[in-house]
Biotite code that builds the C-alpha atoms (Angstrom):
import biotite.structure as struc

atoms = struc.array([
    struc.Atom([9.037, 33.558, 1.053], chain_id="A", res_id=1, res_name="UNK", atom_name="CA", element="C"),
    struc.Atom([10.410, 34.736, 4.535], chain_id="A", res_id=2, res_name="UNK", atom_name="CA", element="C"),
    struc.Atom([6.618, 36.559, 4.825], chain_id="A", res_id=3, res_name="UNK", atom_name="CA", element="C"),
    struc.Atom([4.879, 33.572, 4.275], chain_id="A", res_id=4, res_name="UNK", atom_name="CA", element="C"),
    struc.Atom([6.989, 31.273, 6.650], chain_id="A", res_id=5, res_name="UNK", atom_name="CA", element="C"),
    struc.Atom([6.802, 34.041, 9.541], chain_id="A", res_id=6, res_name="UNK", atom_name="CA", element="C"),
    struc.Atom([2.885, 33.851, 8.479], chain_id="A", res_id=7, res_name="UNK", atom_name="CA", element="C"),
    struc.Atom([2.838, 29.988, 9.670], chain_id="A", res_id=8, res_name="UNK", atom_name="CA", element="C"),
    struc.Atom([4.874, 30.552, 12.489], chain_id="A", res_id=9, res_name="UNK", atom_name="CA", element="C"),
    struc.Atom([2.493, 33.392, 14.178], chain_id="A", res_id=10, res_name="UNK", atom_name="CA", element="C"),
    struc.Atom([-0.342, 30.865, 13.410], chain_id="A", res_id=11, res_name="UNK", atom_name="CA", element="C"),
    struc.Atom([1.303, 28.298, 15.499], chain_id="A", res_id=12, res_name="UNK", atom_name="CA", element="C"),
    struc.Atom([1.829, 30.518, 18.740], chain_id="A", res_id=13, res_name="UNK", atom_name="CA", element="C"),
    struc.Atom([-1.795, 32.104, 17.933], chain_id="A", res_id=14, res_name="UNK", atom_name="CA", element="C"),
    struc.Atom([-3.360, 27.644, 17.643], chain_id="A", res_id=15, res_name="UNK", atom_name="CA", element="C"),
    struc.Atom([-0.749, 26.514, 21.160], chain_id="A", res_id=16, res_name="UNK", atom_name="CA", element="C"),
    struc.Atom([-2.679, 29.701, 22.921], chain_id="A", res_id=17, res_name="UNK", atom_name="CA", element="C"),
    struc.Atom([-5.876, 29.017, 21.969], chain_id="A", res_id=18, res_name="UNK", atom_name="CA", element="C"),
    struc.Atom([-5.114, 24.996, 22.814], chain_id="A", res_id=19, res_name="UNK", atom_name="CA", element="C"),
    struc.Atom([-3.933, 26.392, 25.824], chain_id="A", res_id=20, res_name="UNK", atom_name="CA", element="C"),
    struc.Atom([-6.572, 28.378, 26.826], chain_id="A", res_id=21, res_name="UNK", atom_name="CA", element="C"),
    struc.Atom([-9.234, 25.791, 26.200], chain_id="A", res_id=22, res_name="UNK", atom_name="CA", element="C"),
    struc.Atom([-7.499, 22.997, 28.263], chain_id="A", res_id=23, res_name="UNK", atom_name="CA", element="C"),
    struc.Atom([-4.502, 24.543, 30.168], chain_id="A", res_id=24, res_name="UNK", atom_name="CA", element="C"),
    struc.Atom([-3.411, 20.510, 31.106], chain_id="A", res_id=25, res_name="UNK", atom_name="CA", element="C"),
    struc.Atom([-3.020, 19.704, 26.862], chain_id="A", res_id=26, res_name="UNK", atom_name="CA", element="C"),
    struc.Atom([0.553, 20.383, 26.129], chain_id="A", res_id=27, res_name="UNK", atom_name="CA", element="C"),
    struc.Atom([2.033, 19.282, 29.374], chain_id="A", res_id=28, res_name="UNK", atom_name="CA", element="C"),
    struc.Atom([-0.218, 15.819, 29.102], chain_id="A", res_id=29, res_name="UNK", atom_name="CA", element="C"),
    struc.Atom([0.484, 15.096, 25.557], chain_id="A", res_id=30, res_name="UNK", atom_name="CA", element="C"),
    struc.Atom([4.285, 15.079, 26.029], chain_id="A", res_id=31, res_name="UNK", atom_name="CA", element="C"),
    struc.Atom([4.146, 12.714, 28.756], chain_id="A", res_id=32, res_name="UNK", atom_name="CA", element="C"),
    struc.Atom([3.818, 9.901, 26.423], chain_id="A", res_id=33, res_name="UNK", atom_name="CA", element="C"),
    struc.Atom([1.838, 8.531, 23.392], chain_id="A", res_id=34, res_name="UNK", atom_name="CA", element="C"),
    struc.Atom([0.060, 5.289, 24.254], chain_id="A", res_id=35, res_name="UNK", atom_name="CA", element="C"),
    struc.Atom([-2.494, 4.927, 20.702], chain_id="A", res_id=36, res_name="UNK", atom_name="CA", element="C"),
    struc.Atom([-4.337, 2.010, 19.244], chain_id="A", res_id=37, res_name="UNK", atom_name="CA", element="C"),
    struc.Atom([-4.238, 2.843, 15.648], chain_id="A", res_id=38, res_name="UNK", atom_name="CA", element="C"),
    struc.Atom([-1.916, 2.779, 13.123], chain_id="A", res_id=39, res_name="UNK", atom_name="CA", element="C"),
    struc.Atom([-2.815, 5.054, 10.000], chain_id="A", res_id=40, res_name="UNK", atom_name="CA", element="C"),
    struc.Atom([-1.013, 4.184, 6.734], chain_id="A", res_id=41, res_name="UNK", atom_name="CA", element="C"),
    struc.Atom([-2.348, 6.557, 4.393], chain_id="A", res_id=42, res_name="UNK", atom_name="CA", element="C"),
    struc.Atom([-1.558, 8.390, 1.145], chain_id="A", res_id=43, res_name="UNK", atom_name="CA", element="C"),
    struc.Atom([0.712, 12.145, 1.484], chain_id="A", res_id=44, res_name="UNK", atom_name="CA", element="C"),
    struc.Atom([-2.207, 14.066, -0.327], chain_id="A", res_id=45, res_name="UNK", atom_name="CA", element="C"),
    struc.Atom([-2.660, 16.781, 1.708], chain_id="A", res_id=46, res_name="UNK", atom_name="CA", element="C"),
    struc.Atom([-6.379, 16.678, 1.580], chain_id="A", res_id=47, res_name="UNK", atom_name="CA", element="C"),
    struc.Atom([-5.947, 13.607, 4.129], chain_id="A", res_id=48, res_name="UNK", atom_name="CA", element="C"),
    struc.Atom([-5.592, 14.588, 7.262], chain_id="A", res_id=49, res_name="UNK", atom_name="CA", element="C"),
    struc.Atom([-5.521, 10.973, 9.411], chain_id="A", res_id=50, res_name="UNK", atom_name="CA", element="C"),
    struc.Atom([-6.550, 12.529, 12.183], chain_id="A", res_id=51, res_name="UNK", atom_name="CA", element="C"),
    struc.Atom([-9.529, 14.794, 11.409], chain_id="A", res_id=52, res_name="UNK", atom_name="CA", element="C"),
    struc.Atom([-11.379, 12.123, 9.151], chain_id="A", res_id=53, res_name="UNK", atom_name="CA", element="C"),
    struc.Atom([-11.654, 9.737, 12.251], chain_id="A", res_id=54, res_name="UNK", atom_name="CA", element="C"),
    struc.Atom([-12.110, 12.583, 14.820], chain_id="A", res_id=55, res_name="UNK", atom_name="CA", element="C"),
    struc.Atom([-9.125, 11.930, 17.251], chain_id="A", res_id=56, res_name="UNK", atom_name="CA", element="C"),
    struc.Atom([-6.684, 14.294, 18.644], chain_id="A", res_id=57, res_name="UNK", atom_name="CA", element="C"),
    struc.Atom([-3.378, 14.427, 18.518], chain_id="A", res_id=58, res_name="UNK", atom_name="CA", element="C"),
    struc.Atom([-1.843, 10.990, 20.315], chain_id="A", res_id=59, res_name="UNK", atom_name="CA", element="C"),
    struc.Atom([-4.260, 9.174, 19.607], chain_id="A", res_id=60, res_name="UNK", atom_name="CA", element="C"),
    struc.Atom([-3.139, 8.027, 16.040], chain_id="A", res_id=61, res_name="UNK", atom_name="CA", element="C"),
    struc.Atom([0.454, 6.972, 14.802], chain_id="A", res_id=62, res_name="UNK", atom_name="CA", element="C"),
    struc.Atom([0.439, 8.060, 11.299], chain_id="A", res_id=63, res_name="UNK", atom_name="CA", element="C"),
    struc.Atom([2.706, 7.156, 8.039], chain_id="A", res_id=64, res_name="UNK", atom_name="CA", element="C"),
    struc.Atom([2.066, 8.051, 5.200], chain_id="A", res_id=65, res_name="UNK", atom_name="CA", element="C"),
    struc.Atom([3.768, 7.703, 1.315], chain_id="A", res_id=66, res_name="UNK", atom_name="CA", element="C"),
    struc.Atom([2.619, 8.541, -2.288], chain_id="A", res_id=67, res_name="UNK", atom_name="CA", element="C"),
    struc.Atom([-0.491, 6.062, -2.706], chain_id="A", res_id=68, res_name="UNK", atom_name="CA", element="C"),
    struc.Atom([-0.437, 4.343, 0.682], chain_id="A", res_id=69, res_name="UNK", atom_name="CA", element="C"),
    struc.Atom([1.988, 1.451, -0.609], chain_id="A", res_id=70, res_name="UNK", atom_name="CA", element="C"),
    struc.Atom([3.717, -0.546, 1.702], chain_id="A", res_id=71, res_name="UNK", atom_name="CA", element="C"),
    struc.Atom([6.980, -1.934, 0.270], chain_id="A", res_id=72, res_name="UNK", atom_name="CA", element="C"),
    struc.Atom([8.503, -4.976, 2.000], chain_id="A", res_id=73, res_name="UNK", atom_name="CA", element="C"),
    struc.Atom([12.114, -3.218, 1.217], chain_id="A", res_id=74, res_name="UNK", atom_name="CA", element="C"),
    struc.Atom([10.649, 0.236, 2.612], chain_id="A", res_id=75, res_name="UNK", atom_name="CA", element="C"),
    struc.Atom([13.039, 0.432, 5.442], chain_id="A", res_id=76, res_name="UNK", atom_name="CA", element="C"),
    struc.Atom([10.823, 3.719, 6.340], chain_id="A", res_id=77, res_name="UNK", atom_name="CA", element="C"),
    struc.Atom([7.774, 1.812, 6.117], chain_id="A", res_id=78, res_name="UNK", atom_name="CA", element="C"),
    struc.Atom([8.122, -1.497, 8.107], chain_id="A", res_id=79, res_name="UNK", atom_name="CA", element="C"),
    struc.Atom([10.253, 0.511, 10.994], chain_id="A", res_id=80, res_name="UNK", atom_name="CA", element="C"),
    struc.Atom([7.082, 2.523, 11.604], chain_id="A", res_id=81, res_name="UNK", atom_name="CA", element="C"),
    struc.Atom([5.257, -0.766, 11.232], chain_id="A", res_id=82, res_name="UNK", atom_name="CA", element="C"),
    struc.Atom([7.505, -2.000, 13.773], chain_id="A", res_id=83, res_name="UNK", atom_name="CA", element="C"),
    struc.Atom([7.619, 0.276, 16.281], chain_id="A", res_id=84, res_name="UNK", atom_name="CA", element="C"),
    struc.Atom([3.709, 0.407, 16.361], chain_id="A", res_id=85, res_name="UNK", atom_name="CA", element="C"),
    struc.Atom([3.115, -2.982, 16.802], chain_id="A", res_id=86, res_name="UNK", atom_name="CA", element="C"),
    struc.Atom([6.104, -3.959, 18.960], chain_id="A", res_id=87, res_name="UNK", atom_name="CA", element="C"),
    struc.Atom([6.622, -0.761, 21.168], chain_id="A", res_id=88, res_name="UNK", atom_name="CA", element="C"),
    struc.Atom([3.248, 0.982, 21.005], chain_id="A", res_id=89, res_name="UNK", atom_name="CA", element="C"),
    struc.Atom([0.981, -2.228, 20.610], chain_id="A", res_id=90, res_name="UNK", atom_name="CA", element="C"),
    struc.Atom([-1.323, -0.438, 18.290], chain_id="A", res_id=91, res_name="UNK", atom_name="CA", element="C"),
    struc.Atom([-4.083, -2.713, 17.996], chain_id="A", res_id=92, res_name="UNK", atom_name="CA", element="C"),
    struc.Atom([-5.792, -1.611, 14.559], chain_id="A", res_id=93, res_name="UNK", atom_name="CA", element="C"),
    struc.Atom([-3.298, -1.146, 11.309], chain_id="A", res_id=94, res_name="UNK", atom_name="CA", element="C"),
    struc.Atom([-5.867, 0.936, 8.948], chain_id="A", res_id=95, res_name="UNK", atom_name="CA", element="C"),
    struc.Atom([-4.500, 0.957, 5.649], chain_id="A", res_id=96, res_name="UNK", atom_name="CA", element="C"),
    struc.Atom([-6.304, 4.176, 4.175], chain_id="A", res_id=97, res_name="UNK", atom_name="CA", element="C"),
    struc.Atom([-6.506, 5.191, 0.319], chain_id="A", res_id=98, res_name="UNK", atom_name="CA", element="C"),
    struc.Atom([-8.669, 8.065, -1.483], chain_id="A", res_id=99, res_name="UNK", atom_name="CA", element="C"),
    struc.Atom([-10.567, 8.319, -3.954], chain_id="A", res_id=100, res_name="UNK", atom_name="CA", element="C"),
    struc.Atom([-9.339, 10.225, -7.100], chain_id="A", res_id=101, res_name="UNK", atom_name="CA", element="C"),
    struc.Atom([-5.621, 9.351, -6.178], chain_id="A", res_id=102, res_name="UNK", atom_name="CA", element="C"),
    struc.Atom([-3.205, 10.836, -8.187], chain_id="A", res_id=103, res_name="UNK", atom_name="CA", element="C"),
    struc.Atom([-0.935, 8.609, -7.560], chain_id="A", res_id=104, res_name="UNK", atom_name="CA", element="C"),
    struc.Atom([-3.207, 5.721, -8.208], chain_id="A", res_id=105, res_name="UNK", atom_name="CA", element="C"),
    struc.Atom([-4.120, 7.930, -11.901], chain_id="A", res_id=106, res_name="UNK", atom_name="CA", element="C"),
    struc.Atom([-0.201, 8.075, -13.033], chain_id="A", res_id=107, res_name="UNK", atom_name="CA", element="C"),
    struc.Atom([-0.497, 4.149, -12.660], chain_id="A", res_id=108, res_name="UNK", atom_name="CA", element="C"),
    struc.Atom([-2.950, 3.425, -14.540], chain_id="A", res_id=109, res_name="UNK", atom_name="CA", element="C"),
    struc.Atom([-2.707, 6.080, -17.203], chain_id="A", res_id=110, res_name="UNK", atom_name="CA", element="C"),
    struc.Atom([1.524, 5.272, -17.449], chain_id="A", res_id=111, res_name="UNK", atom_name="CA", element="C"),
    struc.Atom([3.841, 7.451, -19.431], chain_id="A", res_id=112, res_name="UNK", atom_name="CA", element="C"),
    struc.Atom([6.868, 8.989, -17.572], chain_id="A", res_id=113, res_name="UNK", atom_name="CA", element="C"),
    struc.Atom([5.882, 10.801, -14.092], chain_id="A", res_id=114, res_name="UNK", atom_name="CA", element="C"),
    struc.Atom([9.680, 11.058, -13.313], chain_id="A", res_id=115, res_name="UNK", atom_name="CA", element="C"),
    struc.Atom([10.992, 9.288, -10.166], chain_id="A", res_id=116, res_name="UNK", atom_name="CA", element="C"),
    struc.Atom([7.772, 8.393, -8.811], chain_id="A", res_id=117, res_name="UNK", atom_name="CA", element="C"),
    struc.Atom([7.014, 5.665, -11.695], chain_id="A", res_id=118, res_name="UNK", atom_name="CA", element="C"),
    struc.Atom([9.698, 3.441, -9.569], chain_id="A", res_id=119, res_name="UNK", atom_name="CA", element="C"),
    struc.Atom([7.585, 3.873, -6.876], chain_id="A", res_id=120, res_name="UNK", atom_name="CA", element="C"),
    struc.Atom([4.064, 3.341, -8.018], chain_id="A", res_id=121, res_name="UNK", atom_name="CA", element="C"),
    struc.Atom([5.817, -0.093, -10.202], chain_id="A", res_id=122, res_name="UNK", atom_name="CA", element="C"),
    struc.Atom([3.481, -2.625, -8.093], chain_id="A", res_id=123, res_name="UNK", atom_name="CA", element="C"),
    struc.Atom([0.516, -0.195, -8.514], chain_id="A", res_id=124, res_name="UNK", atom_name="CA", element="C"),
    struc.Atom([1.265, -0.707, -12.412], chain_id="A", res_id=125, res_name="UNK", atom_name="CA", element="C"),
    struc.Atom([1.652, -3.836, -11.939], chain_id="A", res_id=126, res_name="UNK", atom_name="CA", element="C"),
    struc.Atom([-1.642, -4.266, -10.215], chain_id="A", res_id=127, res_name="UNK", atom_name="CA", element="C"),
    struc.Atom([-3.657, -2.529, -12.342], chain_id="A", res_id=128, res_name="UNK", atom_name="CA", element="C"),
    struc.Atom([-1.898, -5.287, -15.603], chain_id="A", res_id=129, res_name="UNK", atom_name="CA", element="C"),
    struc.Atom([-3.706, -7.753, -13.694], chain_id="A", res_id=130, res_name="UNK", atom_name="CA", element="C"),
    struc.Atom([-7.030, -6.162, -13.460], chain_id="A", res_id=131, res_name="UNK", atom_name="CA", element="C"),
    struc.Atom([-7.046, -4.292, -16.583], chain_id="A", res_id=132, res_name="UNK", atom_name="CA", element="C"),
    struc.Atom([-9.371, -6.317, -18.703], chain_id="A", res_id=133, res_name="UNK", atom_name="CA", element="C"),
    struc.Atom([-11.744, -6.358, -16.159], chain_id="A", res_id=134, res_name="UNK", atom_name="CA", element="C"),
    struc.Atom([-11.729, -2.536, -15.702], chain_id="A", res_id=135, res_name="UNK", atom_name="CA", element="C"),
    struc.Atom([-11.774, -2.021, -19.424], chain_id="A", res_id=136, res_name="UNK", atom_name="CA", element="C"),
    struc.Atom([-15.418, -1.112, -19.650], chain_id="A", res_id=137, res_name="UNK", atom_name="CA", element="C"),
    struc.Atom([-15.285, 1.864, -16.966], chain_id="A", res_id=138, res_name="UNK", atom_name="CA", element="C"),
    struc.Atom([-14.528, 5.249, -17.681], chain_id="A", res_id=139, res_name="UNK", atom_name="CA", element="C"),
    struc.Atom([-10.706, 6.609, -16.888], chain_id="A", res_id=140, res_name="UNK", atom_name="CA", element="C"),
    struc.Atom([-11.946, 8.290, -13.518], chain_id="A", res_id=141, res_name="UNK", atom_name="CA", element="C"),
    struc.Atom([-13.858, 4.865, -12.559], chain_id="A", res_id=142, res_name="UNK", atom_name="CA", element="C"),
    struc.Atom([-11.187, 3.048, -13.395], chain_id="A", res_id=143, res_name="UNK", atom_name="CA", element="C"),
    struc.Atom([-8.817, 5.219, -10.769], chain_id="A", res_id=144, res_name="UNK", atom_name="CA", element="C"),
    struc.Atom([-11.298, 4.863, -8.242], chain_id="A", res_id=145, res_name="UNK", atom_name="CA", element="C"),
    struc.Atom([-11.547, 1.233, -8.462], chain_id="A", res_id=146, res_name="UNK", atom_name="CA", element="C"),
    struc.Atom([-7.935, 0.478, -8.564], chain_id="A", res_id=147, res_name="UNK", atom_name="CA", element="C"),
    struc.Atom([-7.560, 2.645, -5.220], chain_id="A", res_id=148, res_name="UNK", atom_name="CA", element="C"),
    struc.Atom([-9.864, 0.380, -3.623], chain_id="A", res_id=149, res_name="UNK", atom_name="CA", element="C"),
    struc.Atom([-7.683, -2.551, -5.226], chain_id="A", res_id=150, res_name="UNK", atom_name="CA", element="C"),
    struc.Atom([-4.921, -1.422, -4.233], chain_id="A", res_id=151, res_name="UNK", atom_name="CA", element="C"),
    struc.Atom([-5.568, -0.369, -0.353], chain_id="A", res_id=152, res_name="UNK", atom_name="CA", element="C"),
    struc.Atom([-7.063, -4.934, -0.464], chain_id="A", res_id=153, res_name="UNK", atom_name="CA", element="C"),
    struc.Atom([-2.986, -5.261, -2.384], chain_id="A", res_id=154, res_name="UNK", atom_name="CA", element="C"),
    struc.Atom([-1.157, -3.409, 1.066], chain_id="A", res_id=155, res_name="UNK", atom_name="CA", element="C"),
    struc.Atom([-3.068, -5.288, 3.397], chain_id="A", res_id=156, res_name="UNK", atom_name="CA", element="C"),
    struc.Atom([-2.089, -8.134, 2.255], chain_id="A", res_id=157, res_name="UNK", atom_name="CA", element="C"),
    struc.Atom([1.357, -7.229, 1.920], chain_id="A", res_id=158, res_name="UNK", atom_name="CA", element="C"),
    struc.Atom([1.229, -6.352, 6.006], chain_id="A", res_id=159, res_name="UNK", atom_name="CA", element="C"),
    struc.Atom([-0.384, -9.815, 6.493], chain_id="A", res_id=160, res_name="UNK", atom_name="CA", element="C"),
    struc.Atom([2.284, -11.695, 5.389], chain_id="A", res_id=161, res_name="UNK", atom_name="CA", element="C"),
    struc.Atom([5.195, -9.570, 6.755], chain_id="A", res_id=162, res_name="UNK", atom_name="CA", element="C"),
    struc.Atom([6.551, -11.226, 9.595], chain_id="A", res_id=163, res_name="UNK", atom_name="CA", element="C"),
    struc.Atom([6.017, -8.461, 12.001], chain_id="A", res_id=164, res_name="UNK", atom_name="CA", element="C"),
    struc.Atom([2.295, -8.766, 11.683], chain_id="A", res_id=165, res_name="UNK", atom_name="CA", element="C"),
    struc.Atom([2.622, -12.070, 12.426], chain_id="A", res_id=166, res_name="UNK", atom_name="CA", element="C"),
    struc.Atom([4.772, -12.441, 15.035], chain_id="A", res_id=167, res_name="UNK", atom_name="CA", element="C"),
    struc.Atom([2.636, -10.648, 17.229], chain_id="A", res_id=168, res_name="UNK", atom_name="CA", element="C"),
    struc.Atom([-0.475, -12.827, 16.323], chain_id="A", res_id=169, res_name="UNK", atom_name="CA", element="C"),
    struc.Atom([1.771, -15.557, 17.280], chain_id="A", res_id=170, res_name="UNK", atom_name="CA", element="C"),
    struc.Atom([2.276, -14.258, 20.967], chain_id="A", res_id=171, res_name="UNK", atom_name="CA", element="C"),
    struc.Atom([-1.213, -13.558, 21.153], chain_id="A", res_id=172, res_name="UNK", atom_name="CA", element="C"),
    struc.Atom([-1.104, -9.802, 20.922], chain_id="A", res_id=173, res_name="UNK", atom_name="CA", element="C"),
    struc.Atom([-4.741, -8.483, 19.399], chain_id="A", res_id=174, res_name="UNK", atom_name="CA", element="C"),
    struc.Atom([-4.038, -6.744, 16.223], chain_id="A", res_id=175, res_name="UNK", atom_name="CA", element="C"),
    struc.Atom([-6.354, -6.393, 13.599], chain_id="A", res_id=176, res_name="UNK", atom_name="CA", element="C"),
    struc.Atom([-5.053, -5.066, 9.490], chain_id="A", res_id=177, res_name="UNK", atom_name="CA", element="C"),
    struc.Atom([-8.104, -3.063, 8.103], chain_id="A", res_id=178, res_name="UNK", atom_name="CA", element="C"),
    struc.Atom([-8.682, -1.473, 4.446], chain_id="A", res_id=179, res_name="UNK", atom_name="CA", element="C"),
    struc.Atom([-10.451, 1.623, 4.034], chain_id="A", res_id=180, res_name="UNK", atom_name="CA", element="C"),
    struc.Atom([-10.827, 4.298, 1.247], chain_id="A", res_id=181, res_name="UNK", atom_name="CA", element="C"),
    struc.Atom([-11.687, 7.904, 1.759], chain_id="A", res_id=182, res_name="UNK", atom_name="CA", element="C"),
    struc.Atom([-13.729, 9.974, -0.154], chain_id="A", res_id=183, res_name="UNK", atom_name="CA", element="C"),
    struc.Atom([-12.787, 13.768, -0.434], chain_id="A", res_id=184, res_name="UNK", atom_name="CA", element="C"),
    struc.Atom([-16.042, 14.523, -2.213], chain_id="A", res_id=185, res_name="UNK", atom_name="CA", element="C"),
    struc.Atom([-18.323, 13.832, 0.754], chain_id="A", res_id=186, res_name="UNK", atom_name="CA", element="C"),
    struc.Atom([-15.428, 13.059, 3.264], chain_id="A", res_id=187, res_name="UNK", atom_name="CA", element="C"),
    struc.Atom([-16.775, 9.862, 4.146], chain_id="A", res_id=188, res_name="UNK", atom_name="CA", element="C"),
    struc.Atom([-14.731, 6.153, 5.201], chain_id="A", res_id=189, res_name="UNK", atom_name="CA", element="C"),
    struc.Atom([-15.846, 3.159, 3.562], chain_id="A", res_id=190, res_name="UNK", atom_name="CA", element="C"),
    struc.Atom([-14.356, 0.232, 5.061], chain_id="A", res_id=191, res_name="UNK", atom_name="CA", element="C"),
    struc.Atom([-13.796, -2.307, 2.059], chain_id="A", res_id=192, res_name="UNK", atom_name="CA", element="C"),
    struc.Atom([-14.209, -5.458, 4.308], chain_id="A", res_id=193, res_name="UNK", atom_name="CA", element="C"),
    struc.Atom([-10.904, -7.247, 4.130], chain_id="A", res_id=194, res_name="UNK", atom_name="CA", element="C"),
    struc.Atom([-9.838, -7.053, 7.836], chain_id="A", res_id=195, res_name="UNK", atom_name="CA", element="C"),
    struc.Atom([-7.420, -9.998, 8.704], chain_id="A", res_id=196, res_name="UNK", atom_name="CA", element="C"),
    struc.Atom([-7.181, -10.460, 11.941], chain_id="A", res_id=197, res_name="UNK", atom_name="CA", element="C"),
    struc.Atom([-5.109, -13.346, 12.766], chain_id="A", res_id=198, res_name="UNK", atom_name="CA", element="C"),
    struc.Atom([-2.525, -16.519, 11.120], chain_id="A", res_id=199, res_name="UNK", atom_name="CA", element="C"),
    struc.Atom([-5.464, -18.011, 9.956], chain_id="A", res_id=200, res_name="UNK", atom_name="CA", element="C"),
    struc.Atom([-6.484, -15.820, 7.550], chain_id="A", res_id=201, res_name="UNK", atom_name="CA", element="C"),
    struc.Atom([-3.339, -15.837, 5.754], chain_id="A", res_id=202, res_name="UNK", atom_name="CA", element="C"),
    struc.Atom([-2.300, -18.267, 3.153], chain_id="A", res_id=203, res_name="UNK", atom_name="CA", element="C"),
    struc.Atom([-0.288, -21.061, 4.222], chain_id="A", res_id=204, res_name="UNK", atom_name="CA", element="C"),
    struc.Atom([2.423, -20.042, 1.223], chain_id="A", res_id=205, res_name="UNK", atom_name="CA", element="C"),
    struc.Atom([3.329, -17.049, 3.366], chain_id="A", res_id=206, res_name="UNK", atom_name="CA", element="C"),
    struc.Atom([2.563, -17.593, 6.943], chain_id="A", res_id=207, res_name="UNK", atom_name="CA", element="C"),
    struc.Atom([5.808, -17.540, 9.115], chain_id="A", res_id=208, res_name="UNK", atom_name="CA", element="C"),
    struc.Atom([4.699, -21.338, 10.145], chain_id="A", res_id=209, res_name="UNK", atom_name="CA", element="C"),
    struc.Atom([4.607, -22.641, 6.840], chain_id="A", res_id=210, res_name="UNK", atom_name="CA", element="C"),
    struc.Atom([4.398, -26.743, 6.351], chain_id="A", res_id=211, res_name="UNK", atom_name="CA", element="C"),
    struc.Atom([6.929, -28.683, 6.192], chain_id="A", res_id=212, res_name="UNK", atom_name="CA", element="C"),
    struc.Atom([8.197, -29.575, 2.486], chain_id="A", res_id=213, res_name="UNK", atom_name="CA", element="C"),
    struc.Atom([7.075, -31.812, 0.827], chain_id="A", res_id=214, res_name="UNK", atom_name="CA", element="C"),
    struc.Atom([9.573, -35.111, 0.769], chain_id="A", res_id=215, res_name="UNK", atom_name="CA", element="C"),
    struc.Atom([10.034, -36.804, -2.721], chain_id="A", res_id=216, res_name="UNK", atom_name="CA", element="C"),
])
């Protein structure tokens, strides 16, 4: 165990020289401050790396990530990141990012006891209650890859109606919530086209400016 951890260690010194050699400024500029636009929330697999799918080096991307990409509205973890990217950093893309093949996403929808996870992945089994007639007719590994693709649509519109989202639309800061699913067969993005970008595109039910009740 000690070999293997010494192992990572000399690959670390041997990557900083080599980062080092190639721009001598890197280290000294990146800890100056990290000023990014994006805010990845994306699944723990380790087959995701946030920051080599879109090509960006290290700064450039605040990252958090969870089994399945959820984002709980009592995931203290969750909505601080959330908070300090949109209030502090001013990130001005949210990209929640699933994957195909999830296995997350597959102890959902095939159930049976996973251990302390299943409290986690409840809303995921939830989800997939909803959908399940409709998904009836695809095969078990179609049926995973279509409820990761629901389920990245399900988290942003959880971060749509949290009140931190919306806040800043509120004082005009530009901030757009995208939904995107990765594919680790051909390690492409596909963006599933439900960016909200603003109050509007929220339901009244759960904007912070609801209407005012309705009198008797």
């Amino acid at each position: 165990m000690k070999e293997r951890m010494q192992a990572l260690l000399e690959r670390n010194r041997e990557w900083a020289e080599r980062m080092r050699e190639q721009d001598p400024e890197f280290f000294s500029r990146l800890s100056q401050q990290q000023n990014p636009d994006y805010l990845w929330i994306g699944c723990s697999d380790s087959r995701v790396p946030a920051n080599q799918i879109i090509a960006l080096p290290p700064g450039e991307v605040f990252v958090h990530r969870n089994v399945a990409n959820l984002l709980h509205n009592n995931d203290m973890n969750a909505l601080s990141v959330v908070q300090y990217a949109v209030d502090v950093l001013e990130v001005k893309h949210i990209m929640v990012v699933g994957h195909y093949g999830c296995g997350g996403v597959r102890a959902a929808v095939q159930g049976g006891e996973n251990g302390i996870v299943d409290f986690w992945l409840h809303s995921v089994r939830d989800l997939y209650s909803r959908h399940r007639q409709s998904l009836a007719a695809l095969s078990l590994d179609e049926q995973v890859d279509r409820m990761c693709e629901l389920n990245v649509k399900a988290q942003v519109d959880n971060l749509a109606r949290n009140k931190i989202i919306q806040r800043a639309w509120q004082r005009g800061q530009p901030l757009a919530v995208h939904g995107w699913v990765y594919g680790l067969g051909d390690g492409r993005v596909t963006d599933l086209d439900c960016t909200v970008e603003g109050l509007d595109q929220v339901p009244q039910l759960y904007r912070v400016d609801r209407l005012d009740p309705i009198e008797p």
